[in-house]
Residue, then its C-alpha position, 0 to 999 in steps of 0.5 A: x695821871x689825869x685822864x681828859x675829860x667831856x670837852x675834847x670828843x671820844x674817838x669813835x673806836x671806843x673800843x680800840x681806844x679804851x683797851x690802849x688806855x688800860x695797857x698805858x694805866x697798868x705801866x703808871x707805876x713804873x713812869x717817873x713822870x705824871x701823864x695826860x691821856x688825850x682822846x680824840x675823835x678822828x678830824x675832830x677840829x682843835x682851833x687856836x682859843x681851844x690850843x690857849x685854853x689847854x695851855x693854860x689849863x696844864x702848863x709845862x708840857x710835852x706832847x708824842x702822837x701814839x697813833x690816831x685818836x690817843x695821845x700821851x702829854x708829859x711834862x717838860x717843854x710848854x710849847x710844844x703841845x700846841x705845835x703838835x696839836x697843830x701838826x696832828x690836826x693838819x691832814x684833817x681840818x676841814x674848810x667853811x667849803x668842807x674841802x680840806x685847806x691849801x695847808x693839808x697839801x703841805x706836811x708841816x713841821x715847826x719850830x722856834x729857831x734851827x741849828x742843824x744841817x741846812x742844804x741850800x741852792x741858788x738859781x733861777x726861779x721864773x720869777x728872778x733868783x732865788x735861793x732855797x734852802x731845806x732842814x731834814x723836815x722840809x723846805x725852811x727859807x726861800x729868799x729872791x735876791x739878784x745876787x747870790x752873795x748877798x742871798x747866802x749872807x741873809x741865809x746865815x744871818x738868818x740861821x747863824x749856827x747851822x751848818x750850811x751844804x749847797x746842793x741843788x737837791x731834787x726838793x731845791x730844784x723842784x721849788x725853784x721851778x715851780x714854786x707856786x704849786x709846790x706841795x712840799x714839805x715845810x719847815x716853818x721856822x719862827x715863833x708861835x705866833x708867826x706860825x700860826x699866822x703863816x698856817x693862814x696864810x697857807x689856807x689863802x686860796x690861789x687867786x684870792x686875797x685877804x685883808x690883815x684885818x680878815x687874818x687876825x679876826x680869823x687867829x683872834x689877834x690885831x692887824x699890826x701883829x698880824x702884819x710884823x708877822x707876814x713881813x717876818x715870812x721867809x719862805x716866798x710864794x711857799x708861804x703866801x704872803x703875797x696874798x694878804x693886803x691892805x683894806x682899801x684894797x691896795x697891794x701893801x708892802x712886801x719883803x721882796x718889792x710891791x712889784x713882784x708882789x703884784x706880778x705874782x697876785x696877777x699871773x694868780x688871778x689870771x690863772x684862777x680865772x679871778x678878776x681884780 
């Protein structure tokens, strides 16, 4: 067993905290695999050099949310502690402005590929068609395309082993009428970097831009990684992607046409109040 120690914070239910500690170290005995016990103080900030630091401190691990402020790490899968890590700190990582970012509106769910049950929808989005589609989690791929044979074919191209029921659901209906203030959940769908660039795409505020540069100073990558990684973004306007552009200014491109990437970052700023 290792018991973490000074570099992350005490929760500050000491208390509370110790005695769940002592409850899981009497149970040791009968465990047949060794284990991490996490503590945390409520809010307390894990950024991405700190999630790359853990992984490479303790590799081949599995990480459960027991309850606020403790957490219990097994080993097994070496992925998935940086996304749970991520998806536990999402309700309470605070912003330079100390509002919580445009991400906290979402409830996030990640993952590197799907192979369940997908439901779909294709229609009208205000913005030209669009098909929709949501896992269990959350709302996994929302792709403008004017005809829906071709949309439902980049769908299964994308998710080839899911099984695939159209259904215009509430949550499908919603994000097609009102994709831009859409606080559904989501279920980003890629590998561990392209989903932490998509969680900063989603702290962009409406009415604002950032350069690739910004993004990848902010994650501690390059641009051109940053920007194969926004162009790989399936989950239009959900994912804003939109707002990211080129140093000079200028727009950059865009999957779905430099066209209705502008027309989208100007209703934006209209609406924000925002000058280009």
């Amino acid at each position: 067993m290792y018991v973490w120690p000074n570099q992350l914070p005490i929760n500050d239910r000491q208390d509370e905290t110790w005695q769940a500690i002592e409850q899981i170290e009497k149970g040791l005995s009968r465990m047949s695999q060794p284990m991490l016990l996490l503590r945390f103080r409520p809010g307390a900030v894990l950024g991405p050099a700190r999630i790359r630091w853990l992984l490479d401190q303790i590799p081949n691990l599995d990480i459960s949310d027991c309850g606020r402020g403790l957490h219990y790490v097994q080993e097994d899968n070496p992925k998935a502690i940086a996304e749970a890590i991520g998806q536990w700190l999402q309700p309470t990582v605070q912003t330079d402005t100390g509002q919580p970012p445009a991400s906290a509106a979402h409830r996030i769910y990640q993952s590197d590929d799907y192979a369940d049950s997908l439901t779909w929808y294709y229609g009208e989005s205000g913005y030209g068609n669009a098909l929709v589609a949501e896992s269990p989690h959350g709302l996994i791929h929302f792709d403008f395309c004017d005809h829906k044979d071709d949309a439902v074919t980049r769908l299964k191209q994308r998710f080839p082993d899911a099984c695939l029921n159209e259904q215009p659901t509430p949550a499908l209906l919603s994000a097609l009428e009102n994709p831009g203030t859409s606080h559904a959940p989501l279920h980003l769908c890629g590998s561990p970097f392209q989903r932490q660039v998509w969680h900063a795409l989603l702290d962009i505020p409406a009415g604002s831009t950032r350069h690739y540069g910004d993004i990848a100073r902010q994650i501690g990558s390059q641009a051109r990684a940053v920007g194969q990684a926004v162009g790989k973004n399936r989950l239009a306007i959900l994912v804003p992607c939109h707002r990211v552009t080129r140093a000079d200014g200028s727009a950059g491109g865009f999957y779905w046409g430099k066209e209705l990437k502008q027309q989208l970052l100007g209703q934006e700023r209209t609406t924000a109040g925002h000058t280009p």
